[in-house]
C-alpha positions in Angstrom: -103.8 -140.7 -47.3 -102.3 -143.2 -44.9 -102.5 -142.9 -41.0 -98.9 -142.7 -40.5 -98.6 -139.5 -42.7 -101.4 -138.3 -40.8 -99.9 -138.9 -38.1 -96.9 -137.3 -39.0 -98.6 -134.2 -40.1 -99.8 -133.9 -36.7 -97.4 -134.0 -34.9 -95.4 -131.5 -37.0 -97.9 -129.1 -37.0 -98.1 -129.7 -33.1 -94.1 -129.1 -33.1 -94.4 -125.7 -35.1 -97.6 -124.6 -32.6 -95.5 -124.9 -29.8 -92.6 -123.0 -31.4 -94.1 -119.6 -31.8 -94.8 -118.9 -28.1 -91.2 -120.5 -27.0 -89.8 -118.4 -29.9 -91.3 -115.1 -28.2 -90.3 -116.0 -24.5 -86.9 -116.6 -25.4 -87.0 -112.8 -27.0 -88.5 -111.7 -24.3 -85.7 -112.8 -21.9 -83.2 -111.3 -24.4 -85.5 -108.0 -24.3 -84.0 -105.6 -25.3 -81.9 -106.6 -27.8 -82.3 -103.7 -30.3 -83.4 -100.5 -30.4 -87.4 -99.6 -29.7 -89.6 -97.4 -31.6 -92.3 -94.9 -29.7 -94.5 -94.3 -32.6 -96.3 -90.9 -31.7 -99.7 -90.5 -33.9 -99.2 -86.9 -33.8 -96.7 -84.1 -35.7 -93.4 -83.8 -34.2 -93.6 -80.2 -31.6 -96.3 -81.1 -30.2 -96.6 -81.9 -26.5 -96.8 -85.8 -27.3 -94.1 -85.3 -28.9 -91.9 -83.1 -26.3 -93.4 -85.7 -23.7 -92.8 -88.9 -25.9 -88.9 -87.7 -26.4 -88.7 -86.5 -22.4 -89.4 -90.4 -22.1 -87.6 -91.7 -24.6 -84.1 -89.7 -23.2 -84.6 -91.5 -20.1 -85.9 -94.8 -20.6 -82.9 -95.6 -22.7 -80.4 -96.1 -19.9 -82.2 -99.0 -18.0 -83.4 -100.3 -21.3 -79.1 -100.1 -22.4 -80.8 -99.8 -26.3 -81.6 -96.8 -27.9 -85.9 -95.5 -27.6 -86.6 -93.7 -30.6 -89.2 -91.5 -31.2 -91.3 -91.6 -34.5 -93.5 -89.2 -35.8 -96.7 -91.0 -37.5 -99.3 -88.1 -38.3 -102.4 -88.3 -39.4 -106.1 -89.9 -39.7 -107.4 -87.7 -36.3 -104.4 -89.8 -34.1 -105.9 -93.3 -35.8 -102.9 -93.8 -38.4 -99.7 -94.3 -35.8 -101.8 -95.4 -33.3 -103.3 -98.8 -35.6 -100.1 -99.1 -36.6 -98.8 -100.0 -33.3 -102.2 -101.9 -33.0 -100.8 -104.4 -36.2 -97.3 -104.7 -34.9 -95.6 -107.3 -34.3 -96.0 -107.8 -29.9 -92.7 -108.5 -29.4 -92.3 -104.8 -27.4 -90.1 -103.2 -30.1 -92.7 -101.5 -31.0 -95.2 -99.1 -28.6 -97.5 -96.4 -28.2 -97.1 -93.3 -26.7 -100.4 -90.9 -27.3 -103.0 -88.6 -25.7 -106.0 -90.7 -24.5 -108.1 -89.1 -27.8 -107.3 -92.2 -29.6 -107.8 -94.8 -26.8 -110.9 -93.3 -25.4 -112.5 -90.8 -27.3 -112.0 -91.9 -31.2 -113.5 -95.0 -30.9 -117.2 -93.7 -30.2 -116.8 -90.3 -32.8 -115.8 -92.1 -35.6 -117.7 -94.9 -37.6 -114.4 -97.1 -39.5 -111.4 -96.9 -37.0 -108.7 -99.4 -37.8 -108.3 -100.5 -34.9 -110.4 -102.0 -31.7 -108.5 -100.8 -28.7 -109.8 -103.6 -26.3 -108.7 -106.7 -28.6 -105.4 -105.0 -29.8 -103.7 -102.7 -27.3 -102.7 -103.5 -23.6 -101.8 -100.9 -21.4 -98.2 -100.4 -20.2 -98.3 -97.2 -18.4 -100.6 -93.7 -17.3 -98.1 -90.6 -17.3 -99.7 -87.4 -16.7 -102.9 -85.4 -17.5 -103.1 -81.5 -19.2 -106.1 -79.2 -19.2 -107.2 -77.7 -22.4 -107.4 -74.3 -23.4 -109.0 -71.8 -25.7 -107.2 -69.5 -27.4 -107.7 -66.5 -29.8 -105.8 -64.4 -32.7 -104.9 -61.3 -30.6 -106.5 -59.4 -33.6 -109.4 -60.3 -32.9 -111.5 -58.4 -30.3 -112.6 -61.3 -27.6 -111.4 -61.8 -24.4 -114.0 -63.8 -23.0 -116.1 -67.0 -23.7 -119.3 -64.5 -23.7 -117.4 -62.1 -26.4 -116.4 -65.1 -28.5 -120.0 -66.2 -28.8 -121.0 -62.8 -29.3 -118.6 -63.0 -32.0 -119.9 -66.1 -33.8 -123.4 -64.7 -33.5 -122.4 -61.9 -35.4 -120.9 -64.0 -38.1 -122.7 -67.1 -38.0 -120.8 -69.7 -40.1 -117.4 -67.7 -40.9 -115.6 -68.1 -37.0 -113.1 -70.7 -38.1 -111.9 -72.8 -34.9 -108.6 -75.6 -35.3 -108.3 -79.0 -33.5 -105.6 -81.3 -33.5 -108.1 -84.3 -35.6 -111.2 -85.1 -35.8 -113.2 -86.4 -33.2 -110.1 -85.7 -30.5 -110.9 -84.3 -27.5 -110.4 -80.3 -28.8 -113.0 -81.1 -31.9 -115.5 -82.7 -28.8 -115.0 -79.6 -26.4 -115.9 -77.1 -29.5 -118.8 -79.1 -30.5 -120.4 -79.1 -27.2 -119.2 -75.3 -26.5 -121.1 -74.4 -29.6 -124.0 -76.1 -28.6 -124.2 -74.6 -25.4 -123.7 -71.1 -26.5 -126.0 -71.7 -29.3 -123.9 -70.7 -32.2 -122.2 -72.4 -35.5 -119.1 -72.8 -36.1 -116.6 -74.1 -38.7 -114.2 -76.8 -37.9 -110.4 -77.2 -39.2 -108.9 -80.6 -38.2 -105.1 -80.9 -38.3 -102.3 -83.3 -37.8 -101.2 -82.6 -34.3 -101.3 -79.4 -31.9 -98.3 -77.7 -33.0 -99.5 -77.1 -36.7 -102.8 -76.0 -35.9 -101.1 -73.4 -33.3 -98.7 -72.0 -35.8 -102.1 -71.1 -37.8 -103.6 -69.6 -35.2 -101.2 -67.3 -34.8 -100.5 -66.2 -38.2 -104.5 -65.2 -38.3 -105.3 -68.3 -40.6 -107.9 -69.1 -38.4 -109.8 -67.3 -35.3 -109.5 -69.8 -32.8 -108.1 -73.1 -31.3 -108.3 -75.7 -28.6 -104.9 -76.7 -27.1 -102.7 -77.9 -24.5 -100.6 -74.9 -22.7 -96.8 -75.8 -23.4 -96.7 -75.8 -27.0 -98.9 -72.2 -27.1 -96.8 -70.6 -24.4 -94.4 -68.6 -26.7 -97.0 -67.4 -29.1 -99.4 -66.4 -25.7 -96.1 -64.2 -24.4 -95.4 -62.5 -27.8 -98.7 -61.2 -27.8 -100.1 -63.3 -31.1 -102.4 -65.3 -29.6 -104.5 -64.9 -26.5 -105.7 -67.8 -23.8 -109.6 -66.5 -22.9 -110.9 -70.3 -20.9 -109.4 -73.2 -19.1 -111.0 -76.7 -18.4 -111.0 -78.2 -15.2 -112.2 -77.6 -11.9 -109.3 -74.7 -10.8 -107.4 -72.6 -12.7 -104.2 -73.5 -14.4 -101.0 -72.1 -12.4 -99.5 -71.5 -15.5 -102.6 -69.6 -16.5 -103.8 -67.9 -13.2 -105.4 -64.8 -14.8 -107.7 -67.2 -17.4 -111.1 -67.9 -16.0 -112.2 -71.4 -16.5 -115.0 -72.2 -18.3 -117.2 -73.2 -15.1 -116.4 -70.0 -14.2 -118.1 -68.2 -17.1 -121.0 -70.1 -17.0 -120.0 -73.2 -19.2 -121.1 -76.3 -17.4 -119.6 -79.8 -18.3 -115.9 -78.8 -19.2 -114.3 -80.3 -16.5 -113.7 -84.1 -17.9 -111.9 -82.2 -21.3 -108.5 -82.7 -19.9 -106.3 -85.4 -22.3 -104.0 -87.6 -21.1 -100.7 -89.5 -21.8 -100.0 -93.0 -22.1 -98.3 -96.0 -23.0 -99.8 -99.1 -25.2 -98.6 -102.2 -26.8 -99.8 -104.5 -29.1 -102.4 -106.9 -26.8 -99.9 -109.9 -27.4 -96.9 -108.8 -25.8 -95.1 -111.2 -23.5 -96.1 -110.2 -20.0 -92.7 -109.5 -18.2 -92.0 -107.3 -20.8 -95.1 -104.8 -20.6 -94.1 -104.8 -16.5 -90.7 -104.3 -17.3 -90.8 -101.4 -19.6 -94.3 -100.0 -17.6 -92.0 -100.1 -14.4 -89.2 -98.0 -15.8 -91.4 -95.5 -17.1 -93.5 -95.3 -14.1 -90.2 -94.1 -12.5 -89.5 -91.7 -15.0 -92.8 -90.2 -14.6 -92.4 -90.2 -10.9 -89.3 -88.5 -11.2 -88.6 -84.7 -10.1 -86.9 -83.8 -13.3 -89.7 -85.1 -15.4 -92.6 -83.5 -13.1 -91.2 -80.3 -13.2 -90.5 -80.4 -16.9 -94.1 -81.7 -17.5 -95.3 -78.2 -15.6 -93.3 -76.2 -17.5 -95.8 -77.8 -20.5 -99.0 -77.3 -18.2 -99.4 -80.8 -17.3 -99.4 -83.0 -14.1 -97.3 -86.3 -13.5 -99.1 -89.0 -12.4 -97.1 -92.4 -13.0 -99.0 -95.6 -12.9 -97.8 -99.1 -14.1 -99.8 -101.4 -16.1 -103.1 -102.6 -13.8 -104.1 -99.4 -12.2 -103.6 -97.7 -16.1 -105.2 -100.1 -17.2 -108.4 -99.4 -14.6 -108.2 -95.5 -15.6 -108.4 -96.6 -18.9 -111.7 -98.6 -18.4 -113.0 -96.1 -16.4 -112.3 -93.0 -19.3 -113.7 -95.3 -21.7 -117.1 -96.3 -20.0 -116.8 -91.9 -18.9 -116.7 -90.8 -23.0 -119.3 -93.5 -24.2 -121.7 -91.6 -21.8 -120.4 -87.6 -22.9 -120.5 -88.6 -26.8 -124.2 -90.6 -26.5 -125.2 -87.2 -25.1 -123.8 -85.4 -28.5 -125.4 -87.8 -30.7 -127.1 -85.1 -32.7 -123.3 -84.0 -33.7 -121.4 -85.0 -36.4 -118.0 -85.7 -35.8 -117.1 -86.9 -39.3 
């Protein structure tokens, strides 16, 4: 091979290095020039999905493209969310999810397709929700002392639903059941909505959700609320004890969050742009009054200080699930 083809050869492959990154930061001054996907990991109705949509609504007009919301179910929250982790990071293409994914999956399951510290950057930090336990209204429990009662009773036959396996509802139950000293039988599903509608229609006996997407079923009398996590109770939800309150210790940190990720790669001005307009939409009055009416509390923070809740939640989970290591979450 001569030295002037080598030559050559090098400085083409130099040429086509070079044209990647240019090629991205000229799309990312065009940004956005078609529409972009929110790809929620979780079943359409549930509050990701109300929220994700609430976003999507609003973020359009300063965006002048169309944010549509899509639905990617399944794999406990791991499908959609390594989806988005593969993506091309050109900001078409984001994240909207509960922190279960981000935070909590990586350190209850063993093969998760995804490594959220190499392949997601964080865009934005929206709100918070605390969890709840709820009951089928046929059954005779009203309080966390009368469900264990319950189990106790029927060791191995109390059925309880979470929206995947290893989230942040499936956590909460594990460590519930150890404290109370009881076994129990665990039904993963594909989002919060789903597992709700089973609930209610007496297909299993209990559930750990948000408090929006419940709300109807609570106030036709089909399924009852019985604990709340958190340090106060939930103004939605003033008559339900939390758990501290009857005598279950550690509950507070059980309250998911929402946020938005991108693939790691994408151009800088575009996570600050996007993170910026949604940071105002989450500041908003409209959107933190519709995010109480779903039980949950705006908070609004752009990329660096998201960024530093999301370091802190992670280093915060690695802690609560070494202290479960004698549960199975898969």
């Amino acid at each position: 091979m001569s030295q002037s083809f080598t030559r050559r050869r090098f400085v083409v492959g130099s040429l086509l290095a070079g044209a990647a990154p240019s090629a991205m930061a000229q799309e990312a001054d065009r940004y956005p020039s078609r529409p972009v996907r929110l790809i929620v990991p979780a079943a359409a109705g549930g509050p990701s999905d109300l929220v994700a949509r609430l976003v999507a609504q609003r973020l359009a007009e300063p965006l002048g493209q169309p944010v549509v919301v899509e639905n990617m179910p399944g794999a406990g929250l791991m499908l959609g969310t390594g989806a988005v982790a593969r993506a091309r990071p050109d900001g078409y293409t984001m994240l909207f999810t509960t922190s279960t994914p981000i935070v909590m999956t990586p350190f209850t399951i063993r093969k998760v397709p995804y490594d959220v510290k190499r392949d997601l950057t964080t865009v934005a930090h929206l709100g918070a929700t605390p969890l709840v336990l709820y009951v089928n209204s046929a059954v005779p429990v009203r309080t966390v002392r009368e469900f264990a009662e319950l189990a106790r009773a029927k060791p191995g036959e109390v059925v309880y639903g979470s929206y995947g396996v290893g989230s942040s509802a499936h956590v909460l139950m594990e460590y519930l059941a150890r404290q109370l000293g009881v076994k129990l039988v665990h039904v993963p599903y594909k989002g919060v909505s789903p597992q709700v509608q089973d609930l209610a229609g007496g297909q299993i006996v209990a559930a750990v959700a948000d408090l929006g997407v419940p709300a109807p079923f609570v106030k036709n009398g089909r399924i009852r609320a019985i604990a709340v996590t958190g340090t106060r109770r939930a103004p939605a939800l003033p008559e339900v004890p939390t758990f501290a309150e009857q005598g279950i210790t550690g509950m507070e940190p059980f309250s998911p969050w929402w946020g938005l990720f991108a693939p790691s790669a994408t151009p800088a001005p575009i996570v600050a742009r996007v993170g910026s307009e949604v940071v105002k939409i989450a500041r908003s009055p409209e959107f933190v009054a519709r995010l109480g009416e779903l039980g949950g509390v705006a908070t609004g923070e752009t990329s660096e200080a998201a960024s530093a809740i999301v370091r802190a939640e992670w280093a915060r989970w690695e802690r609560i699930i070494a202290d479960l290591s004698d549960i199975a979450f898969e």
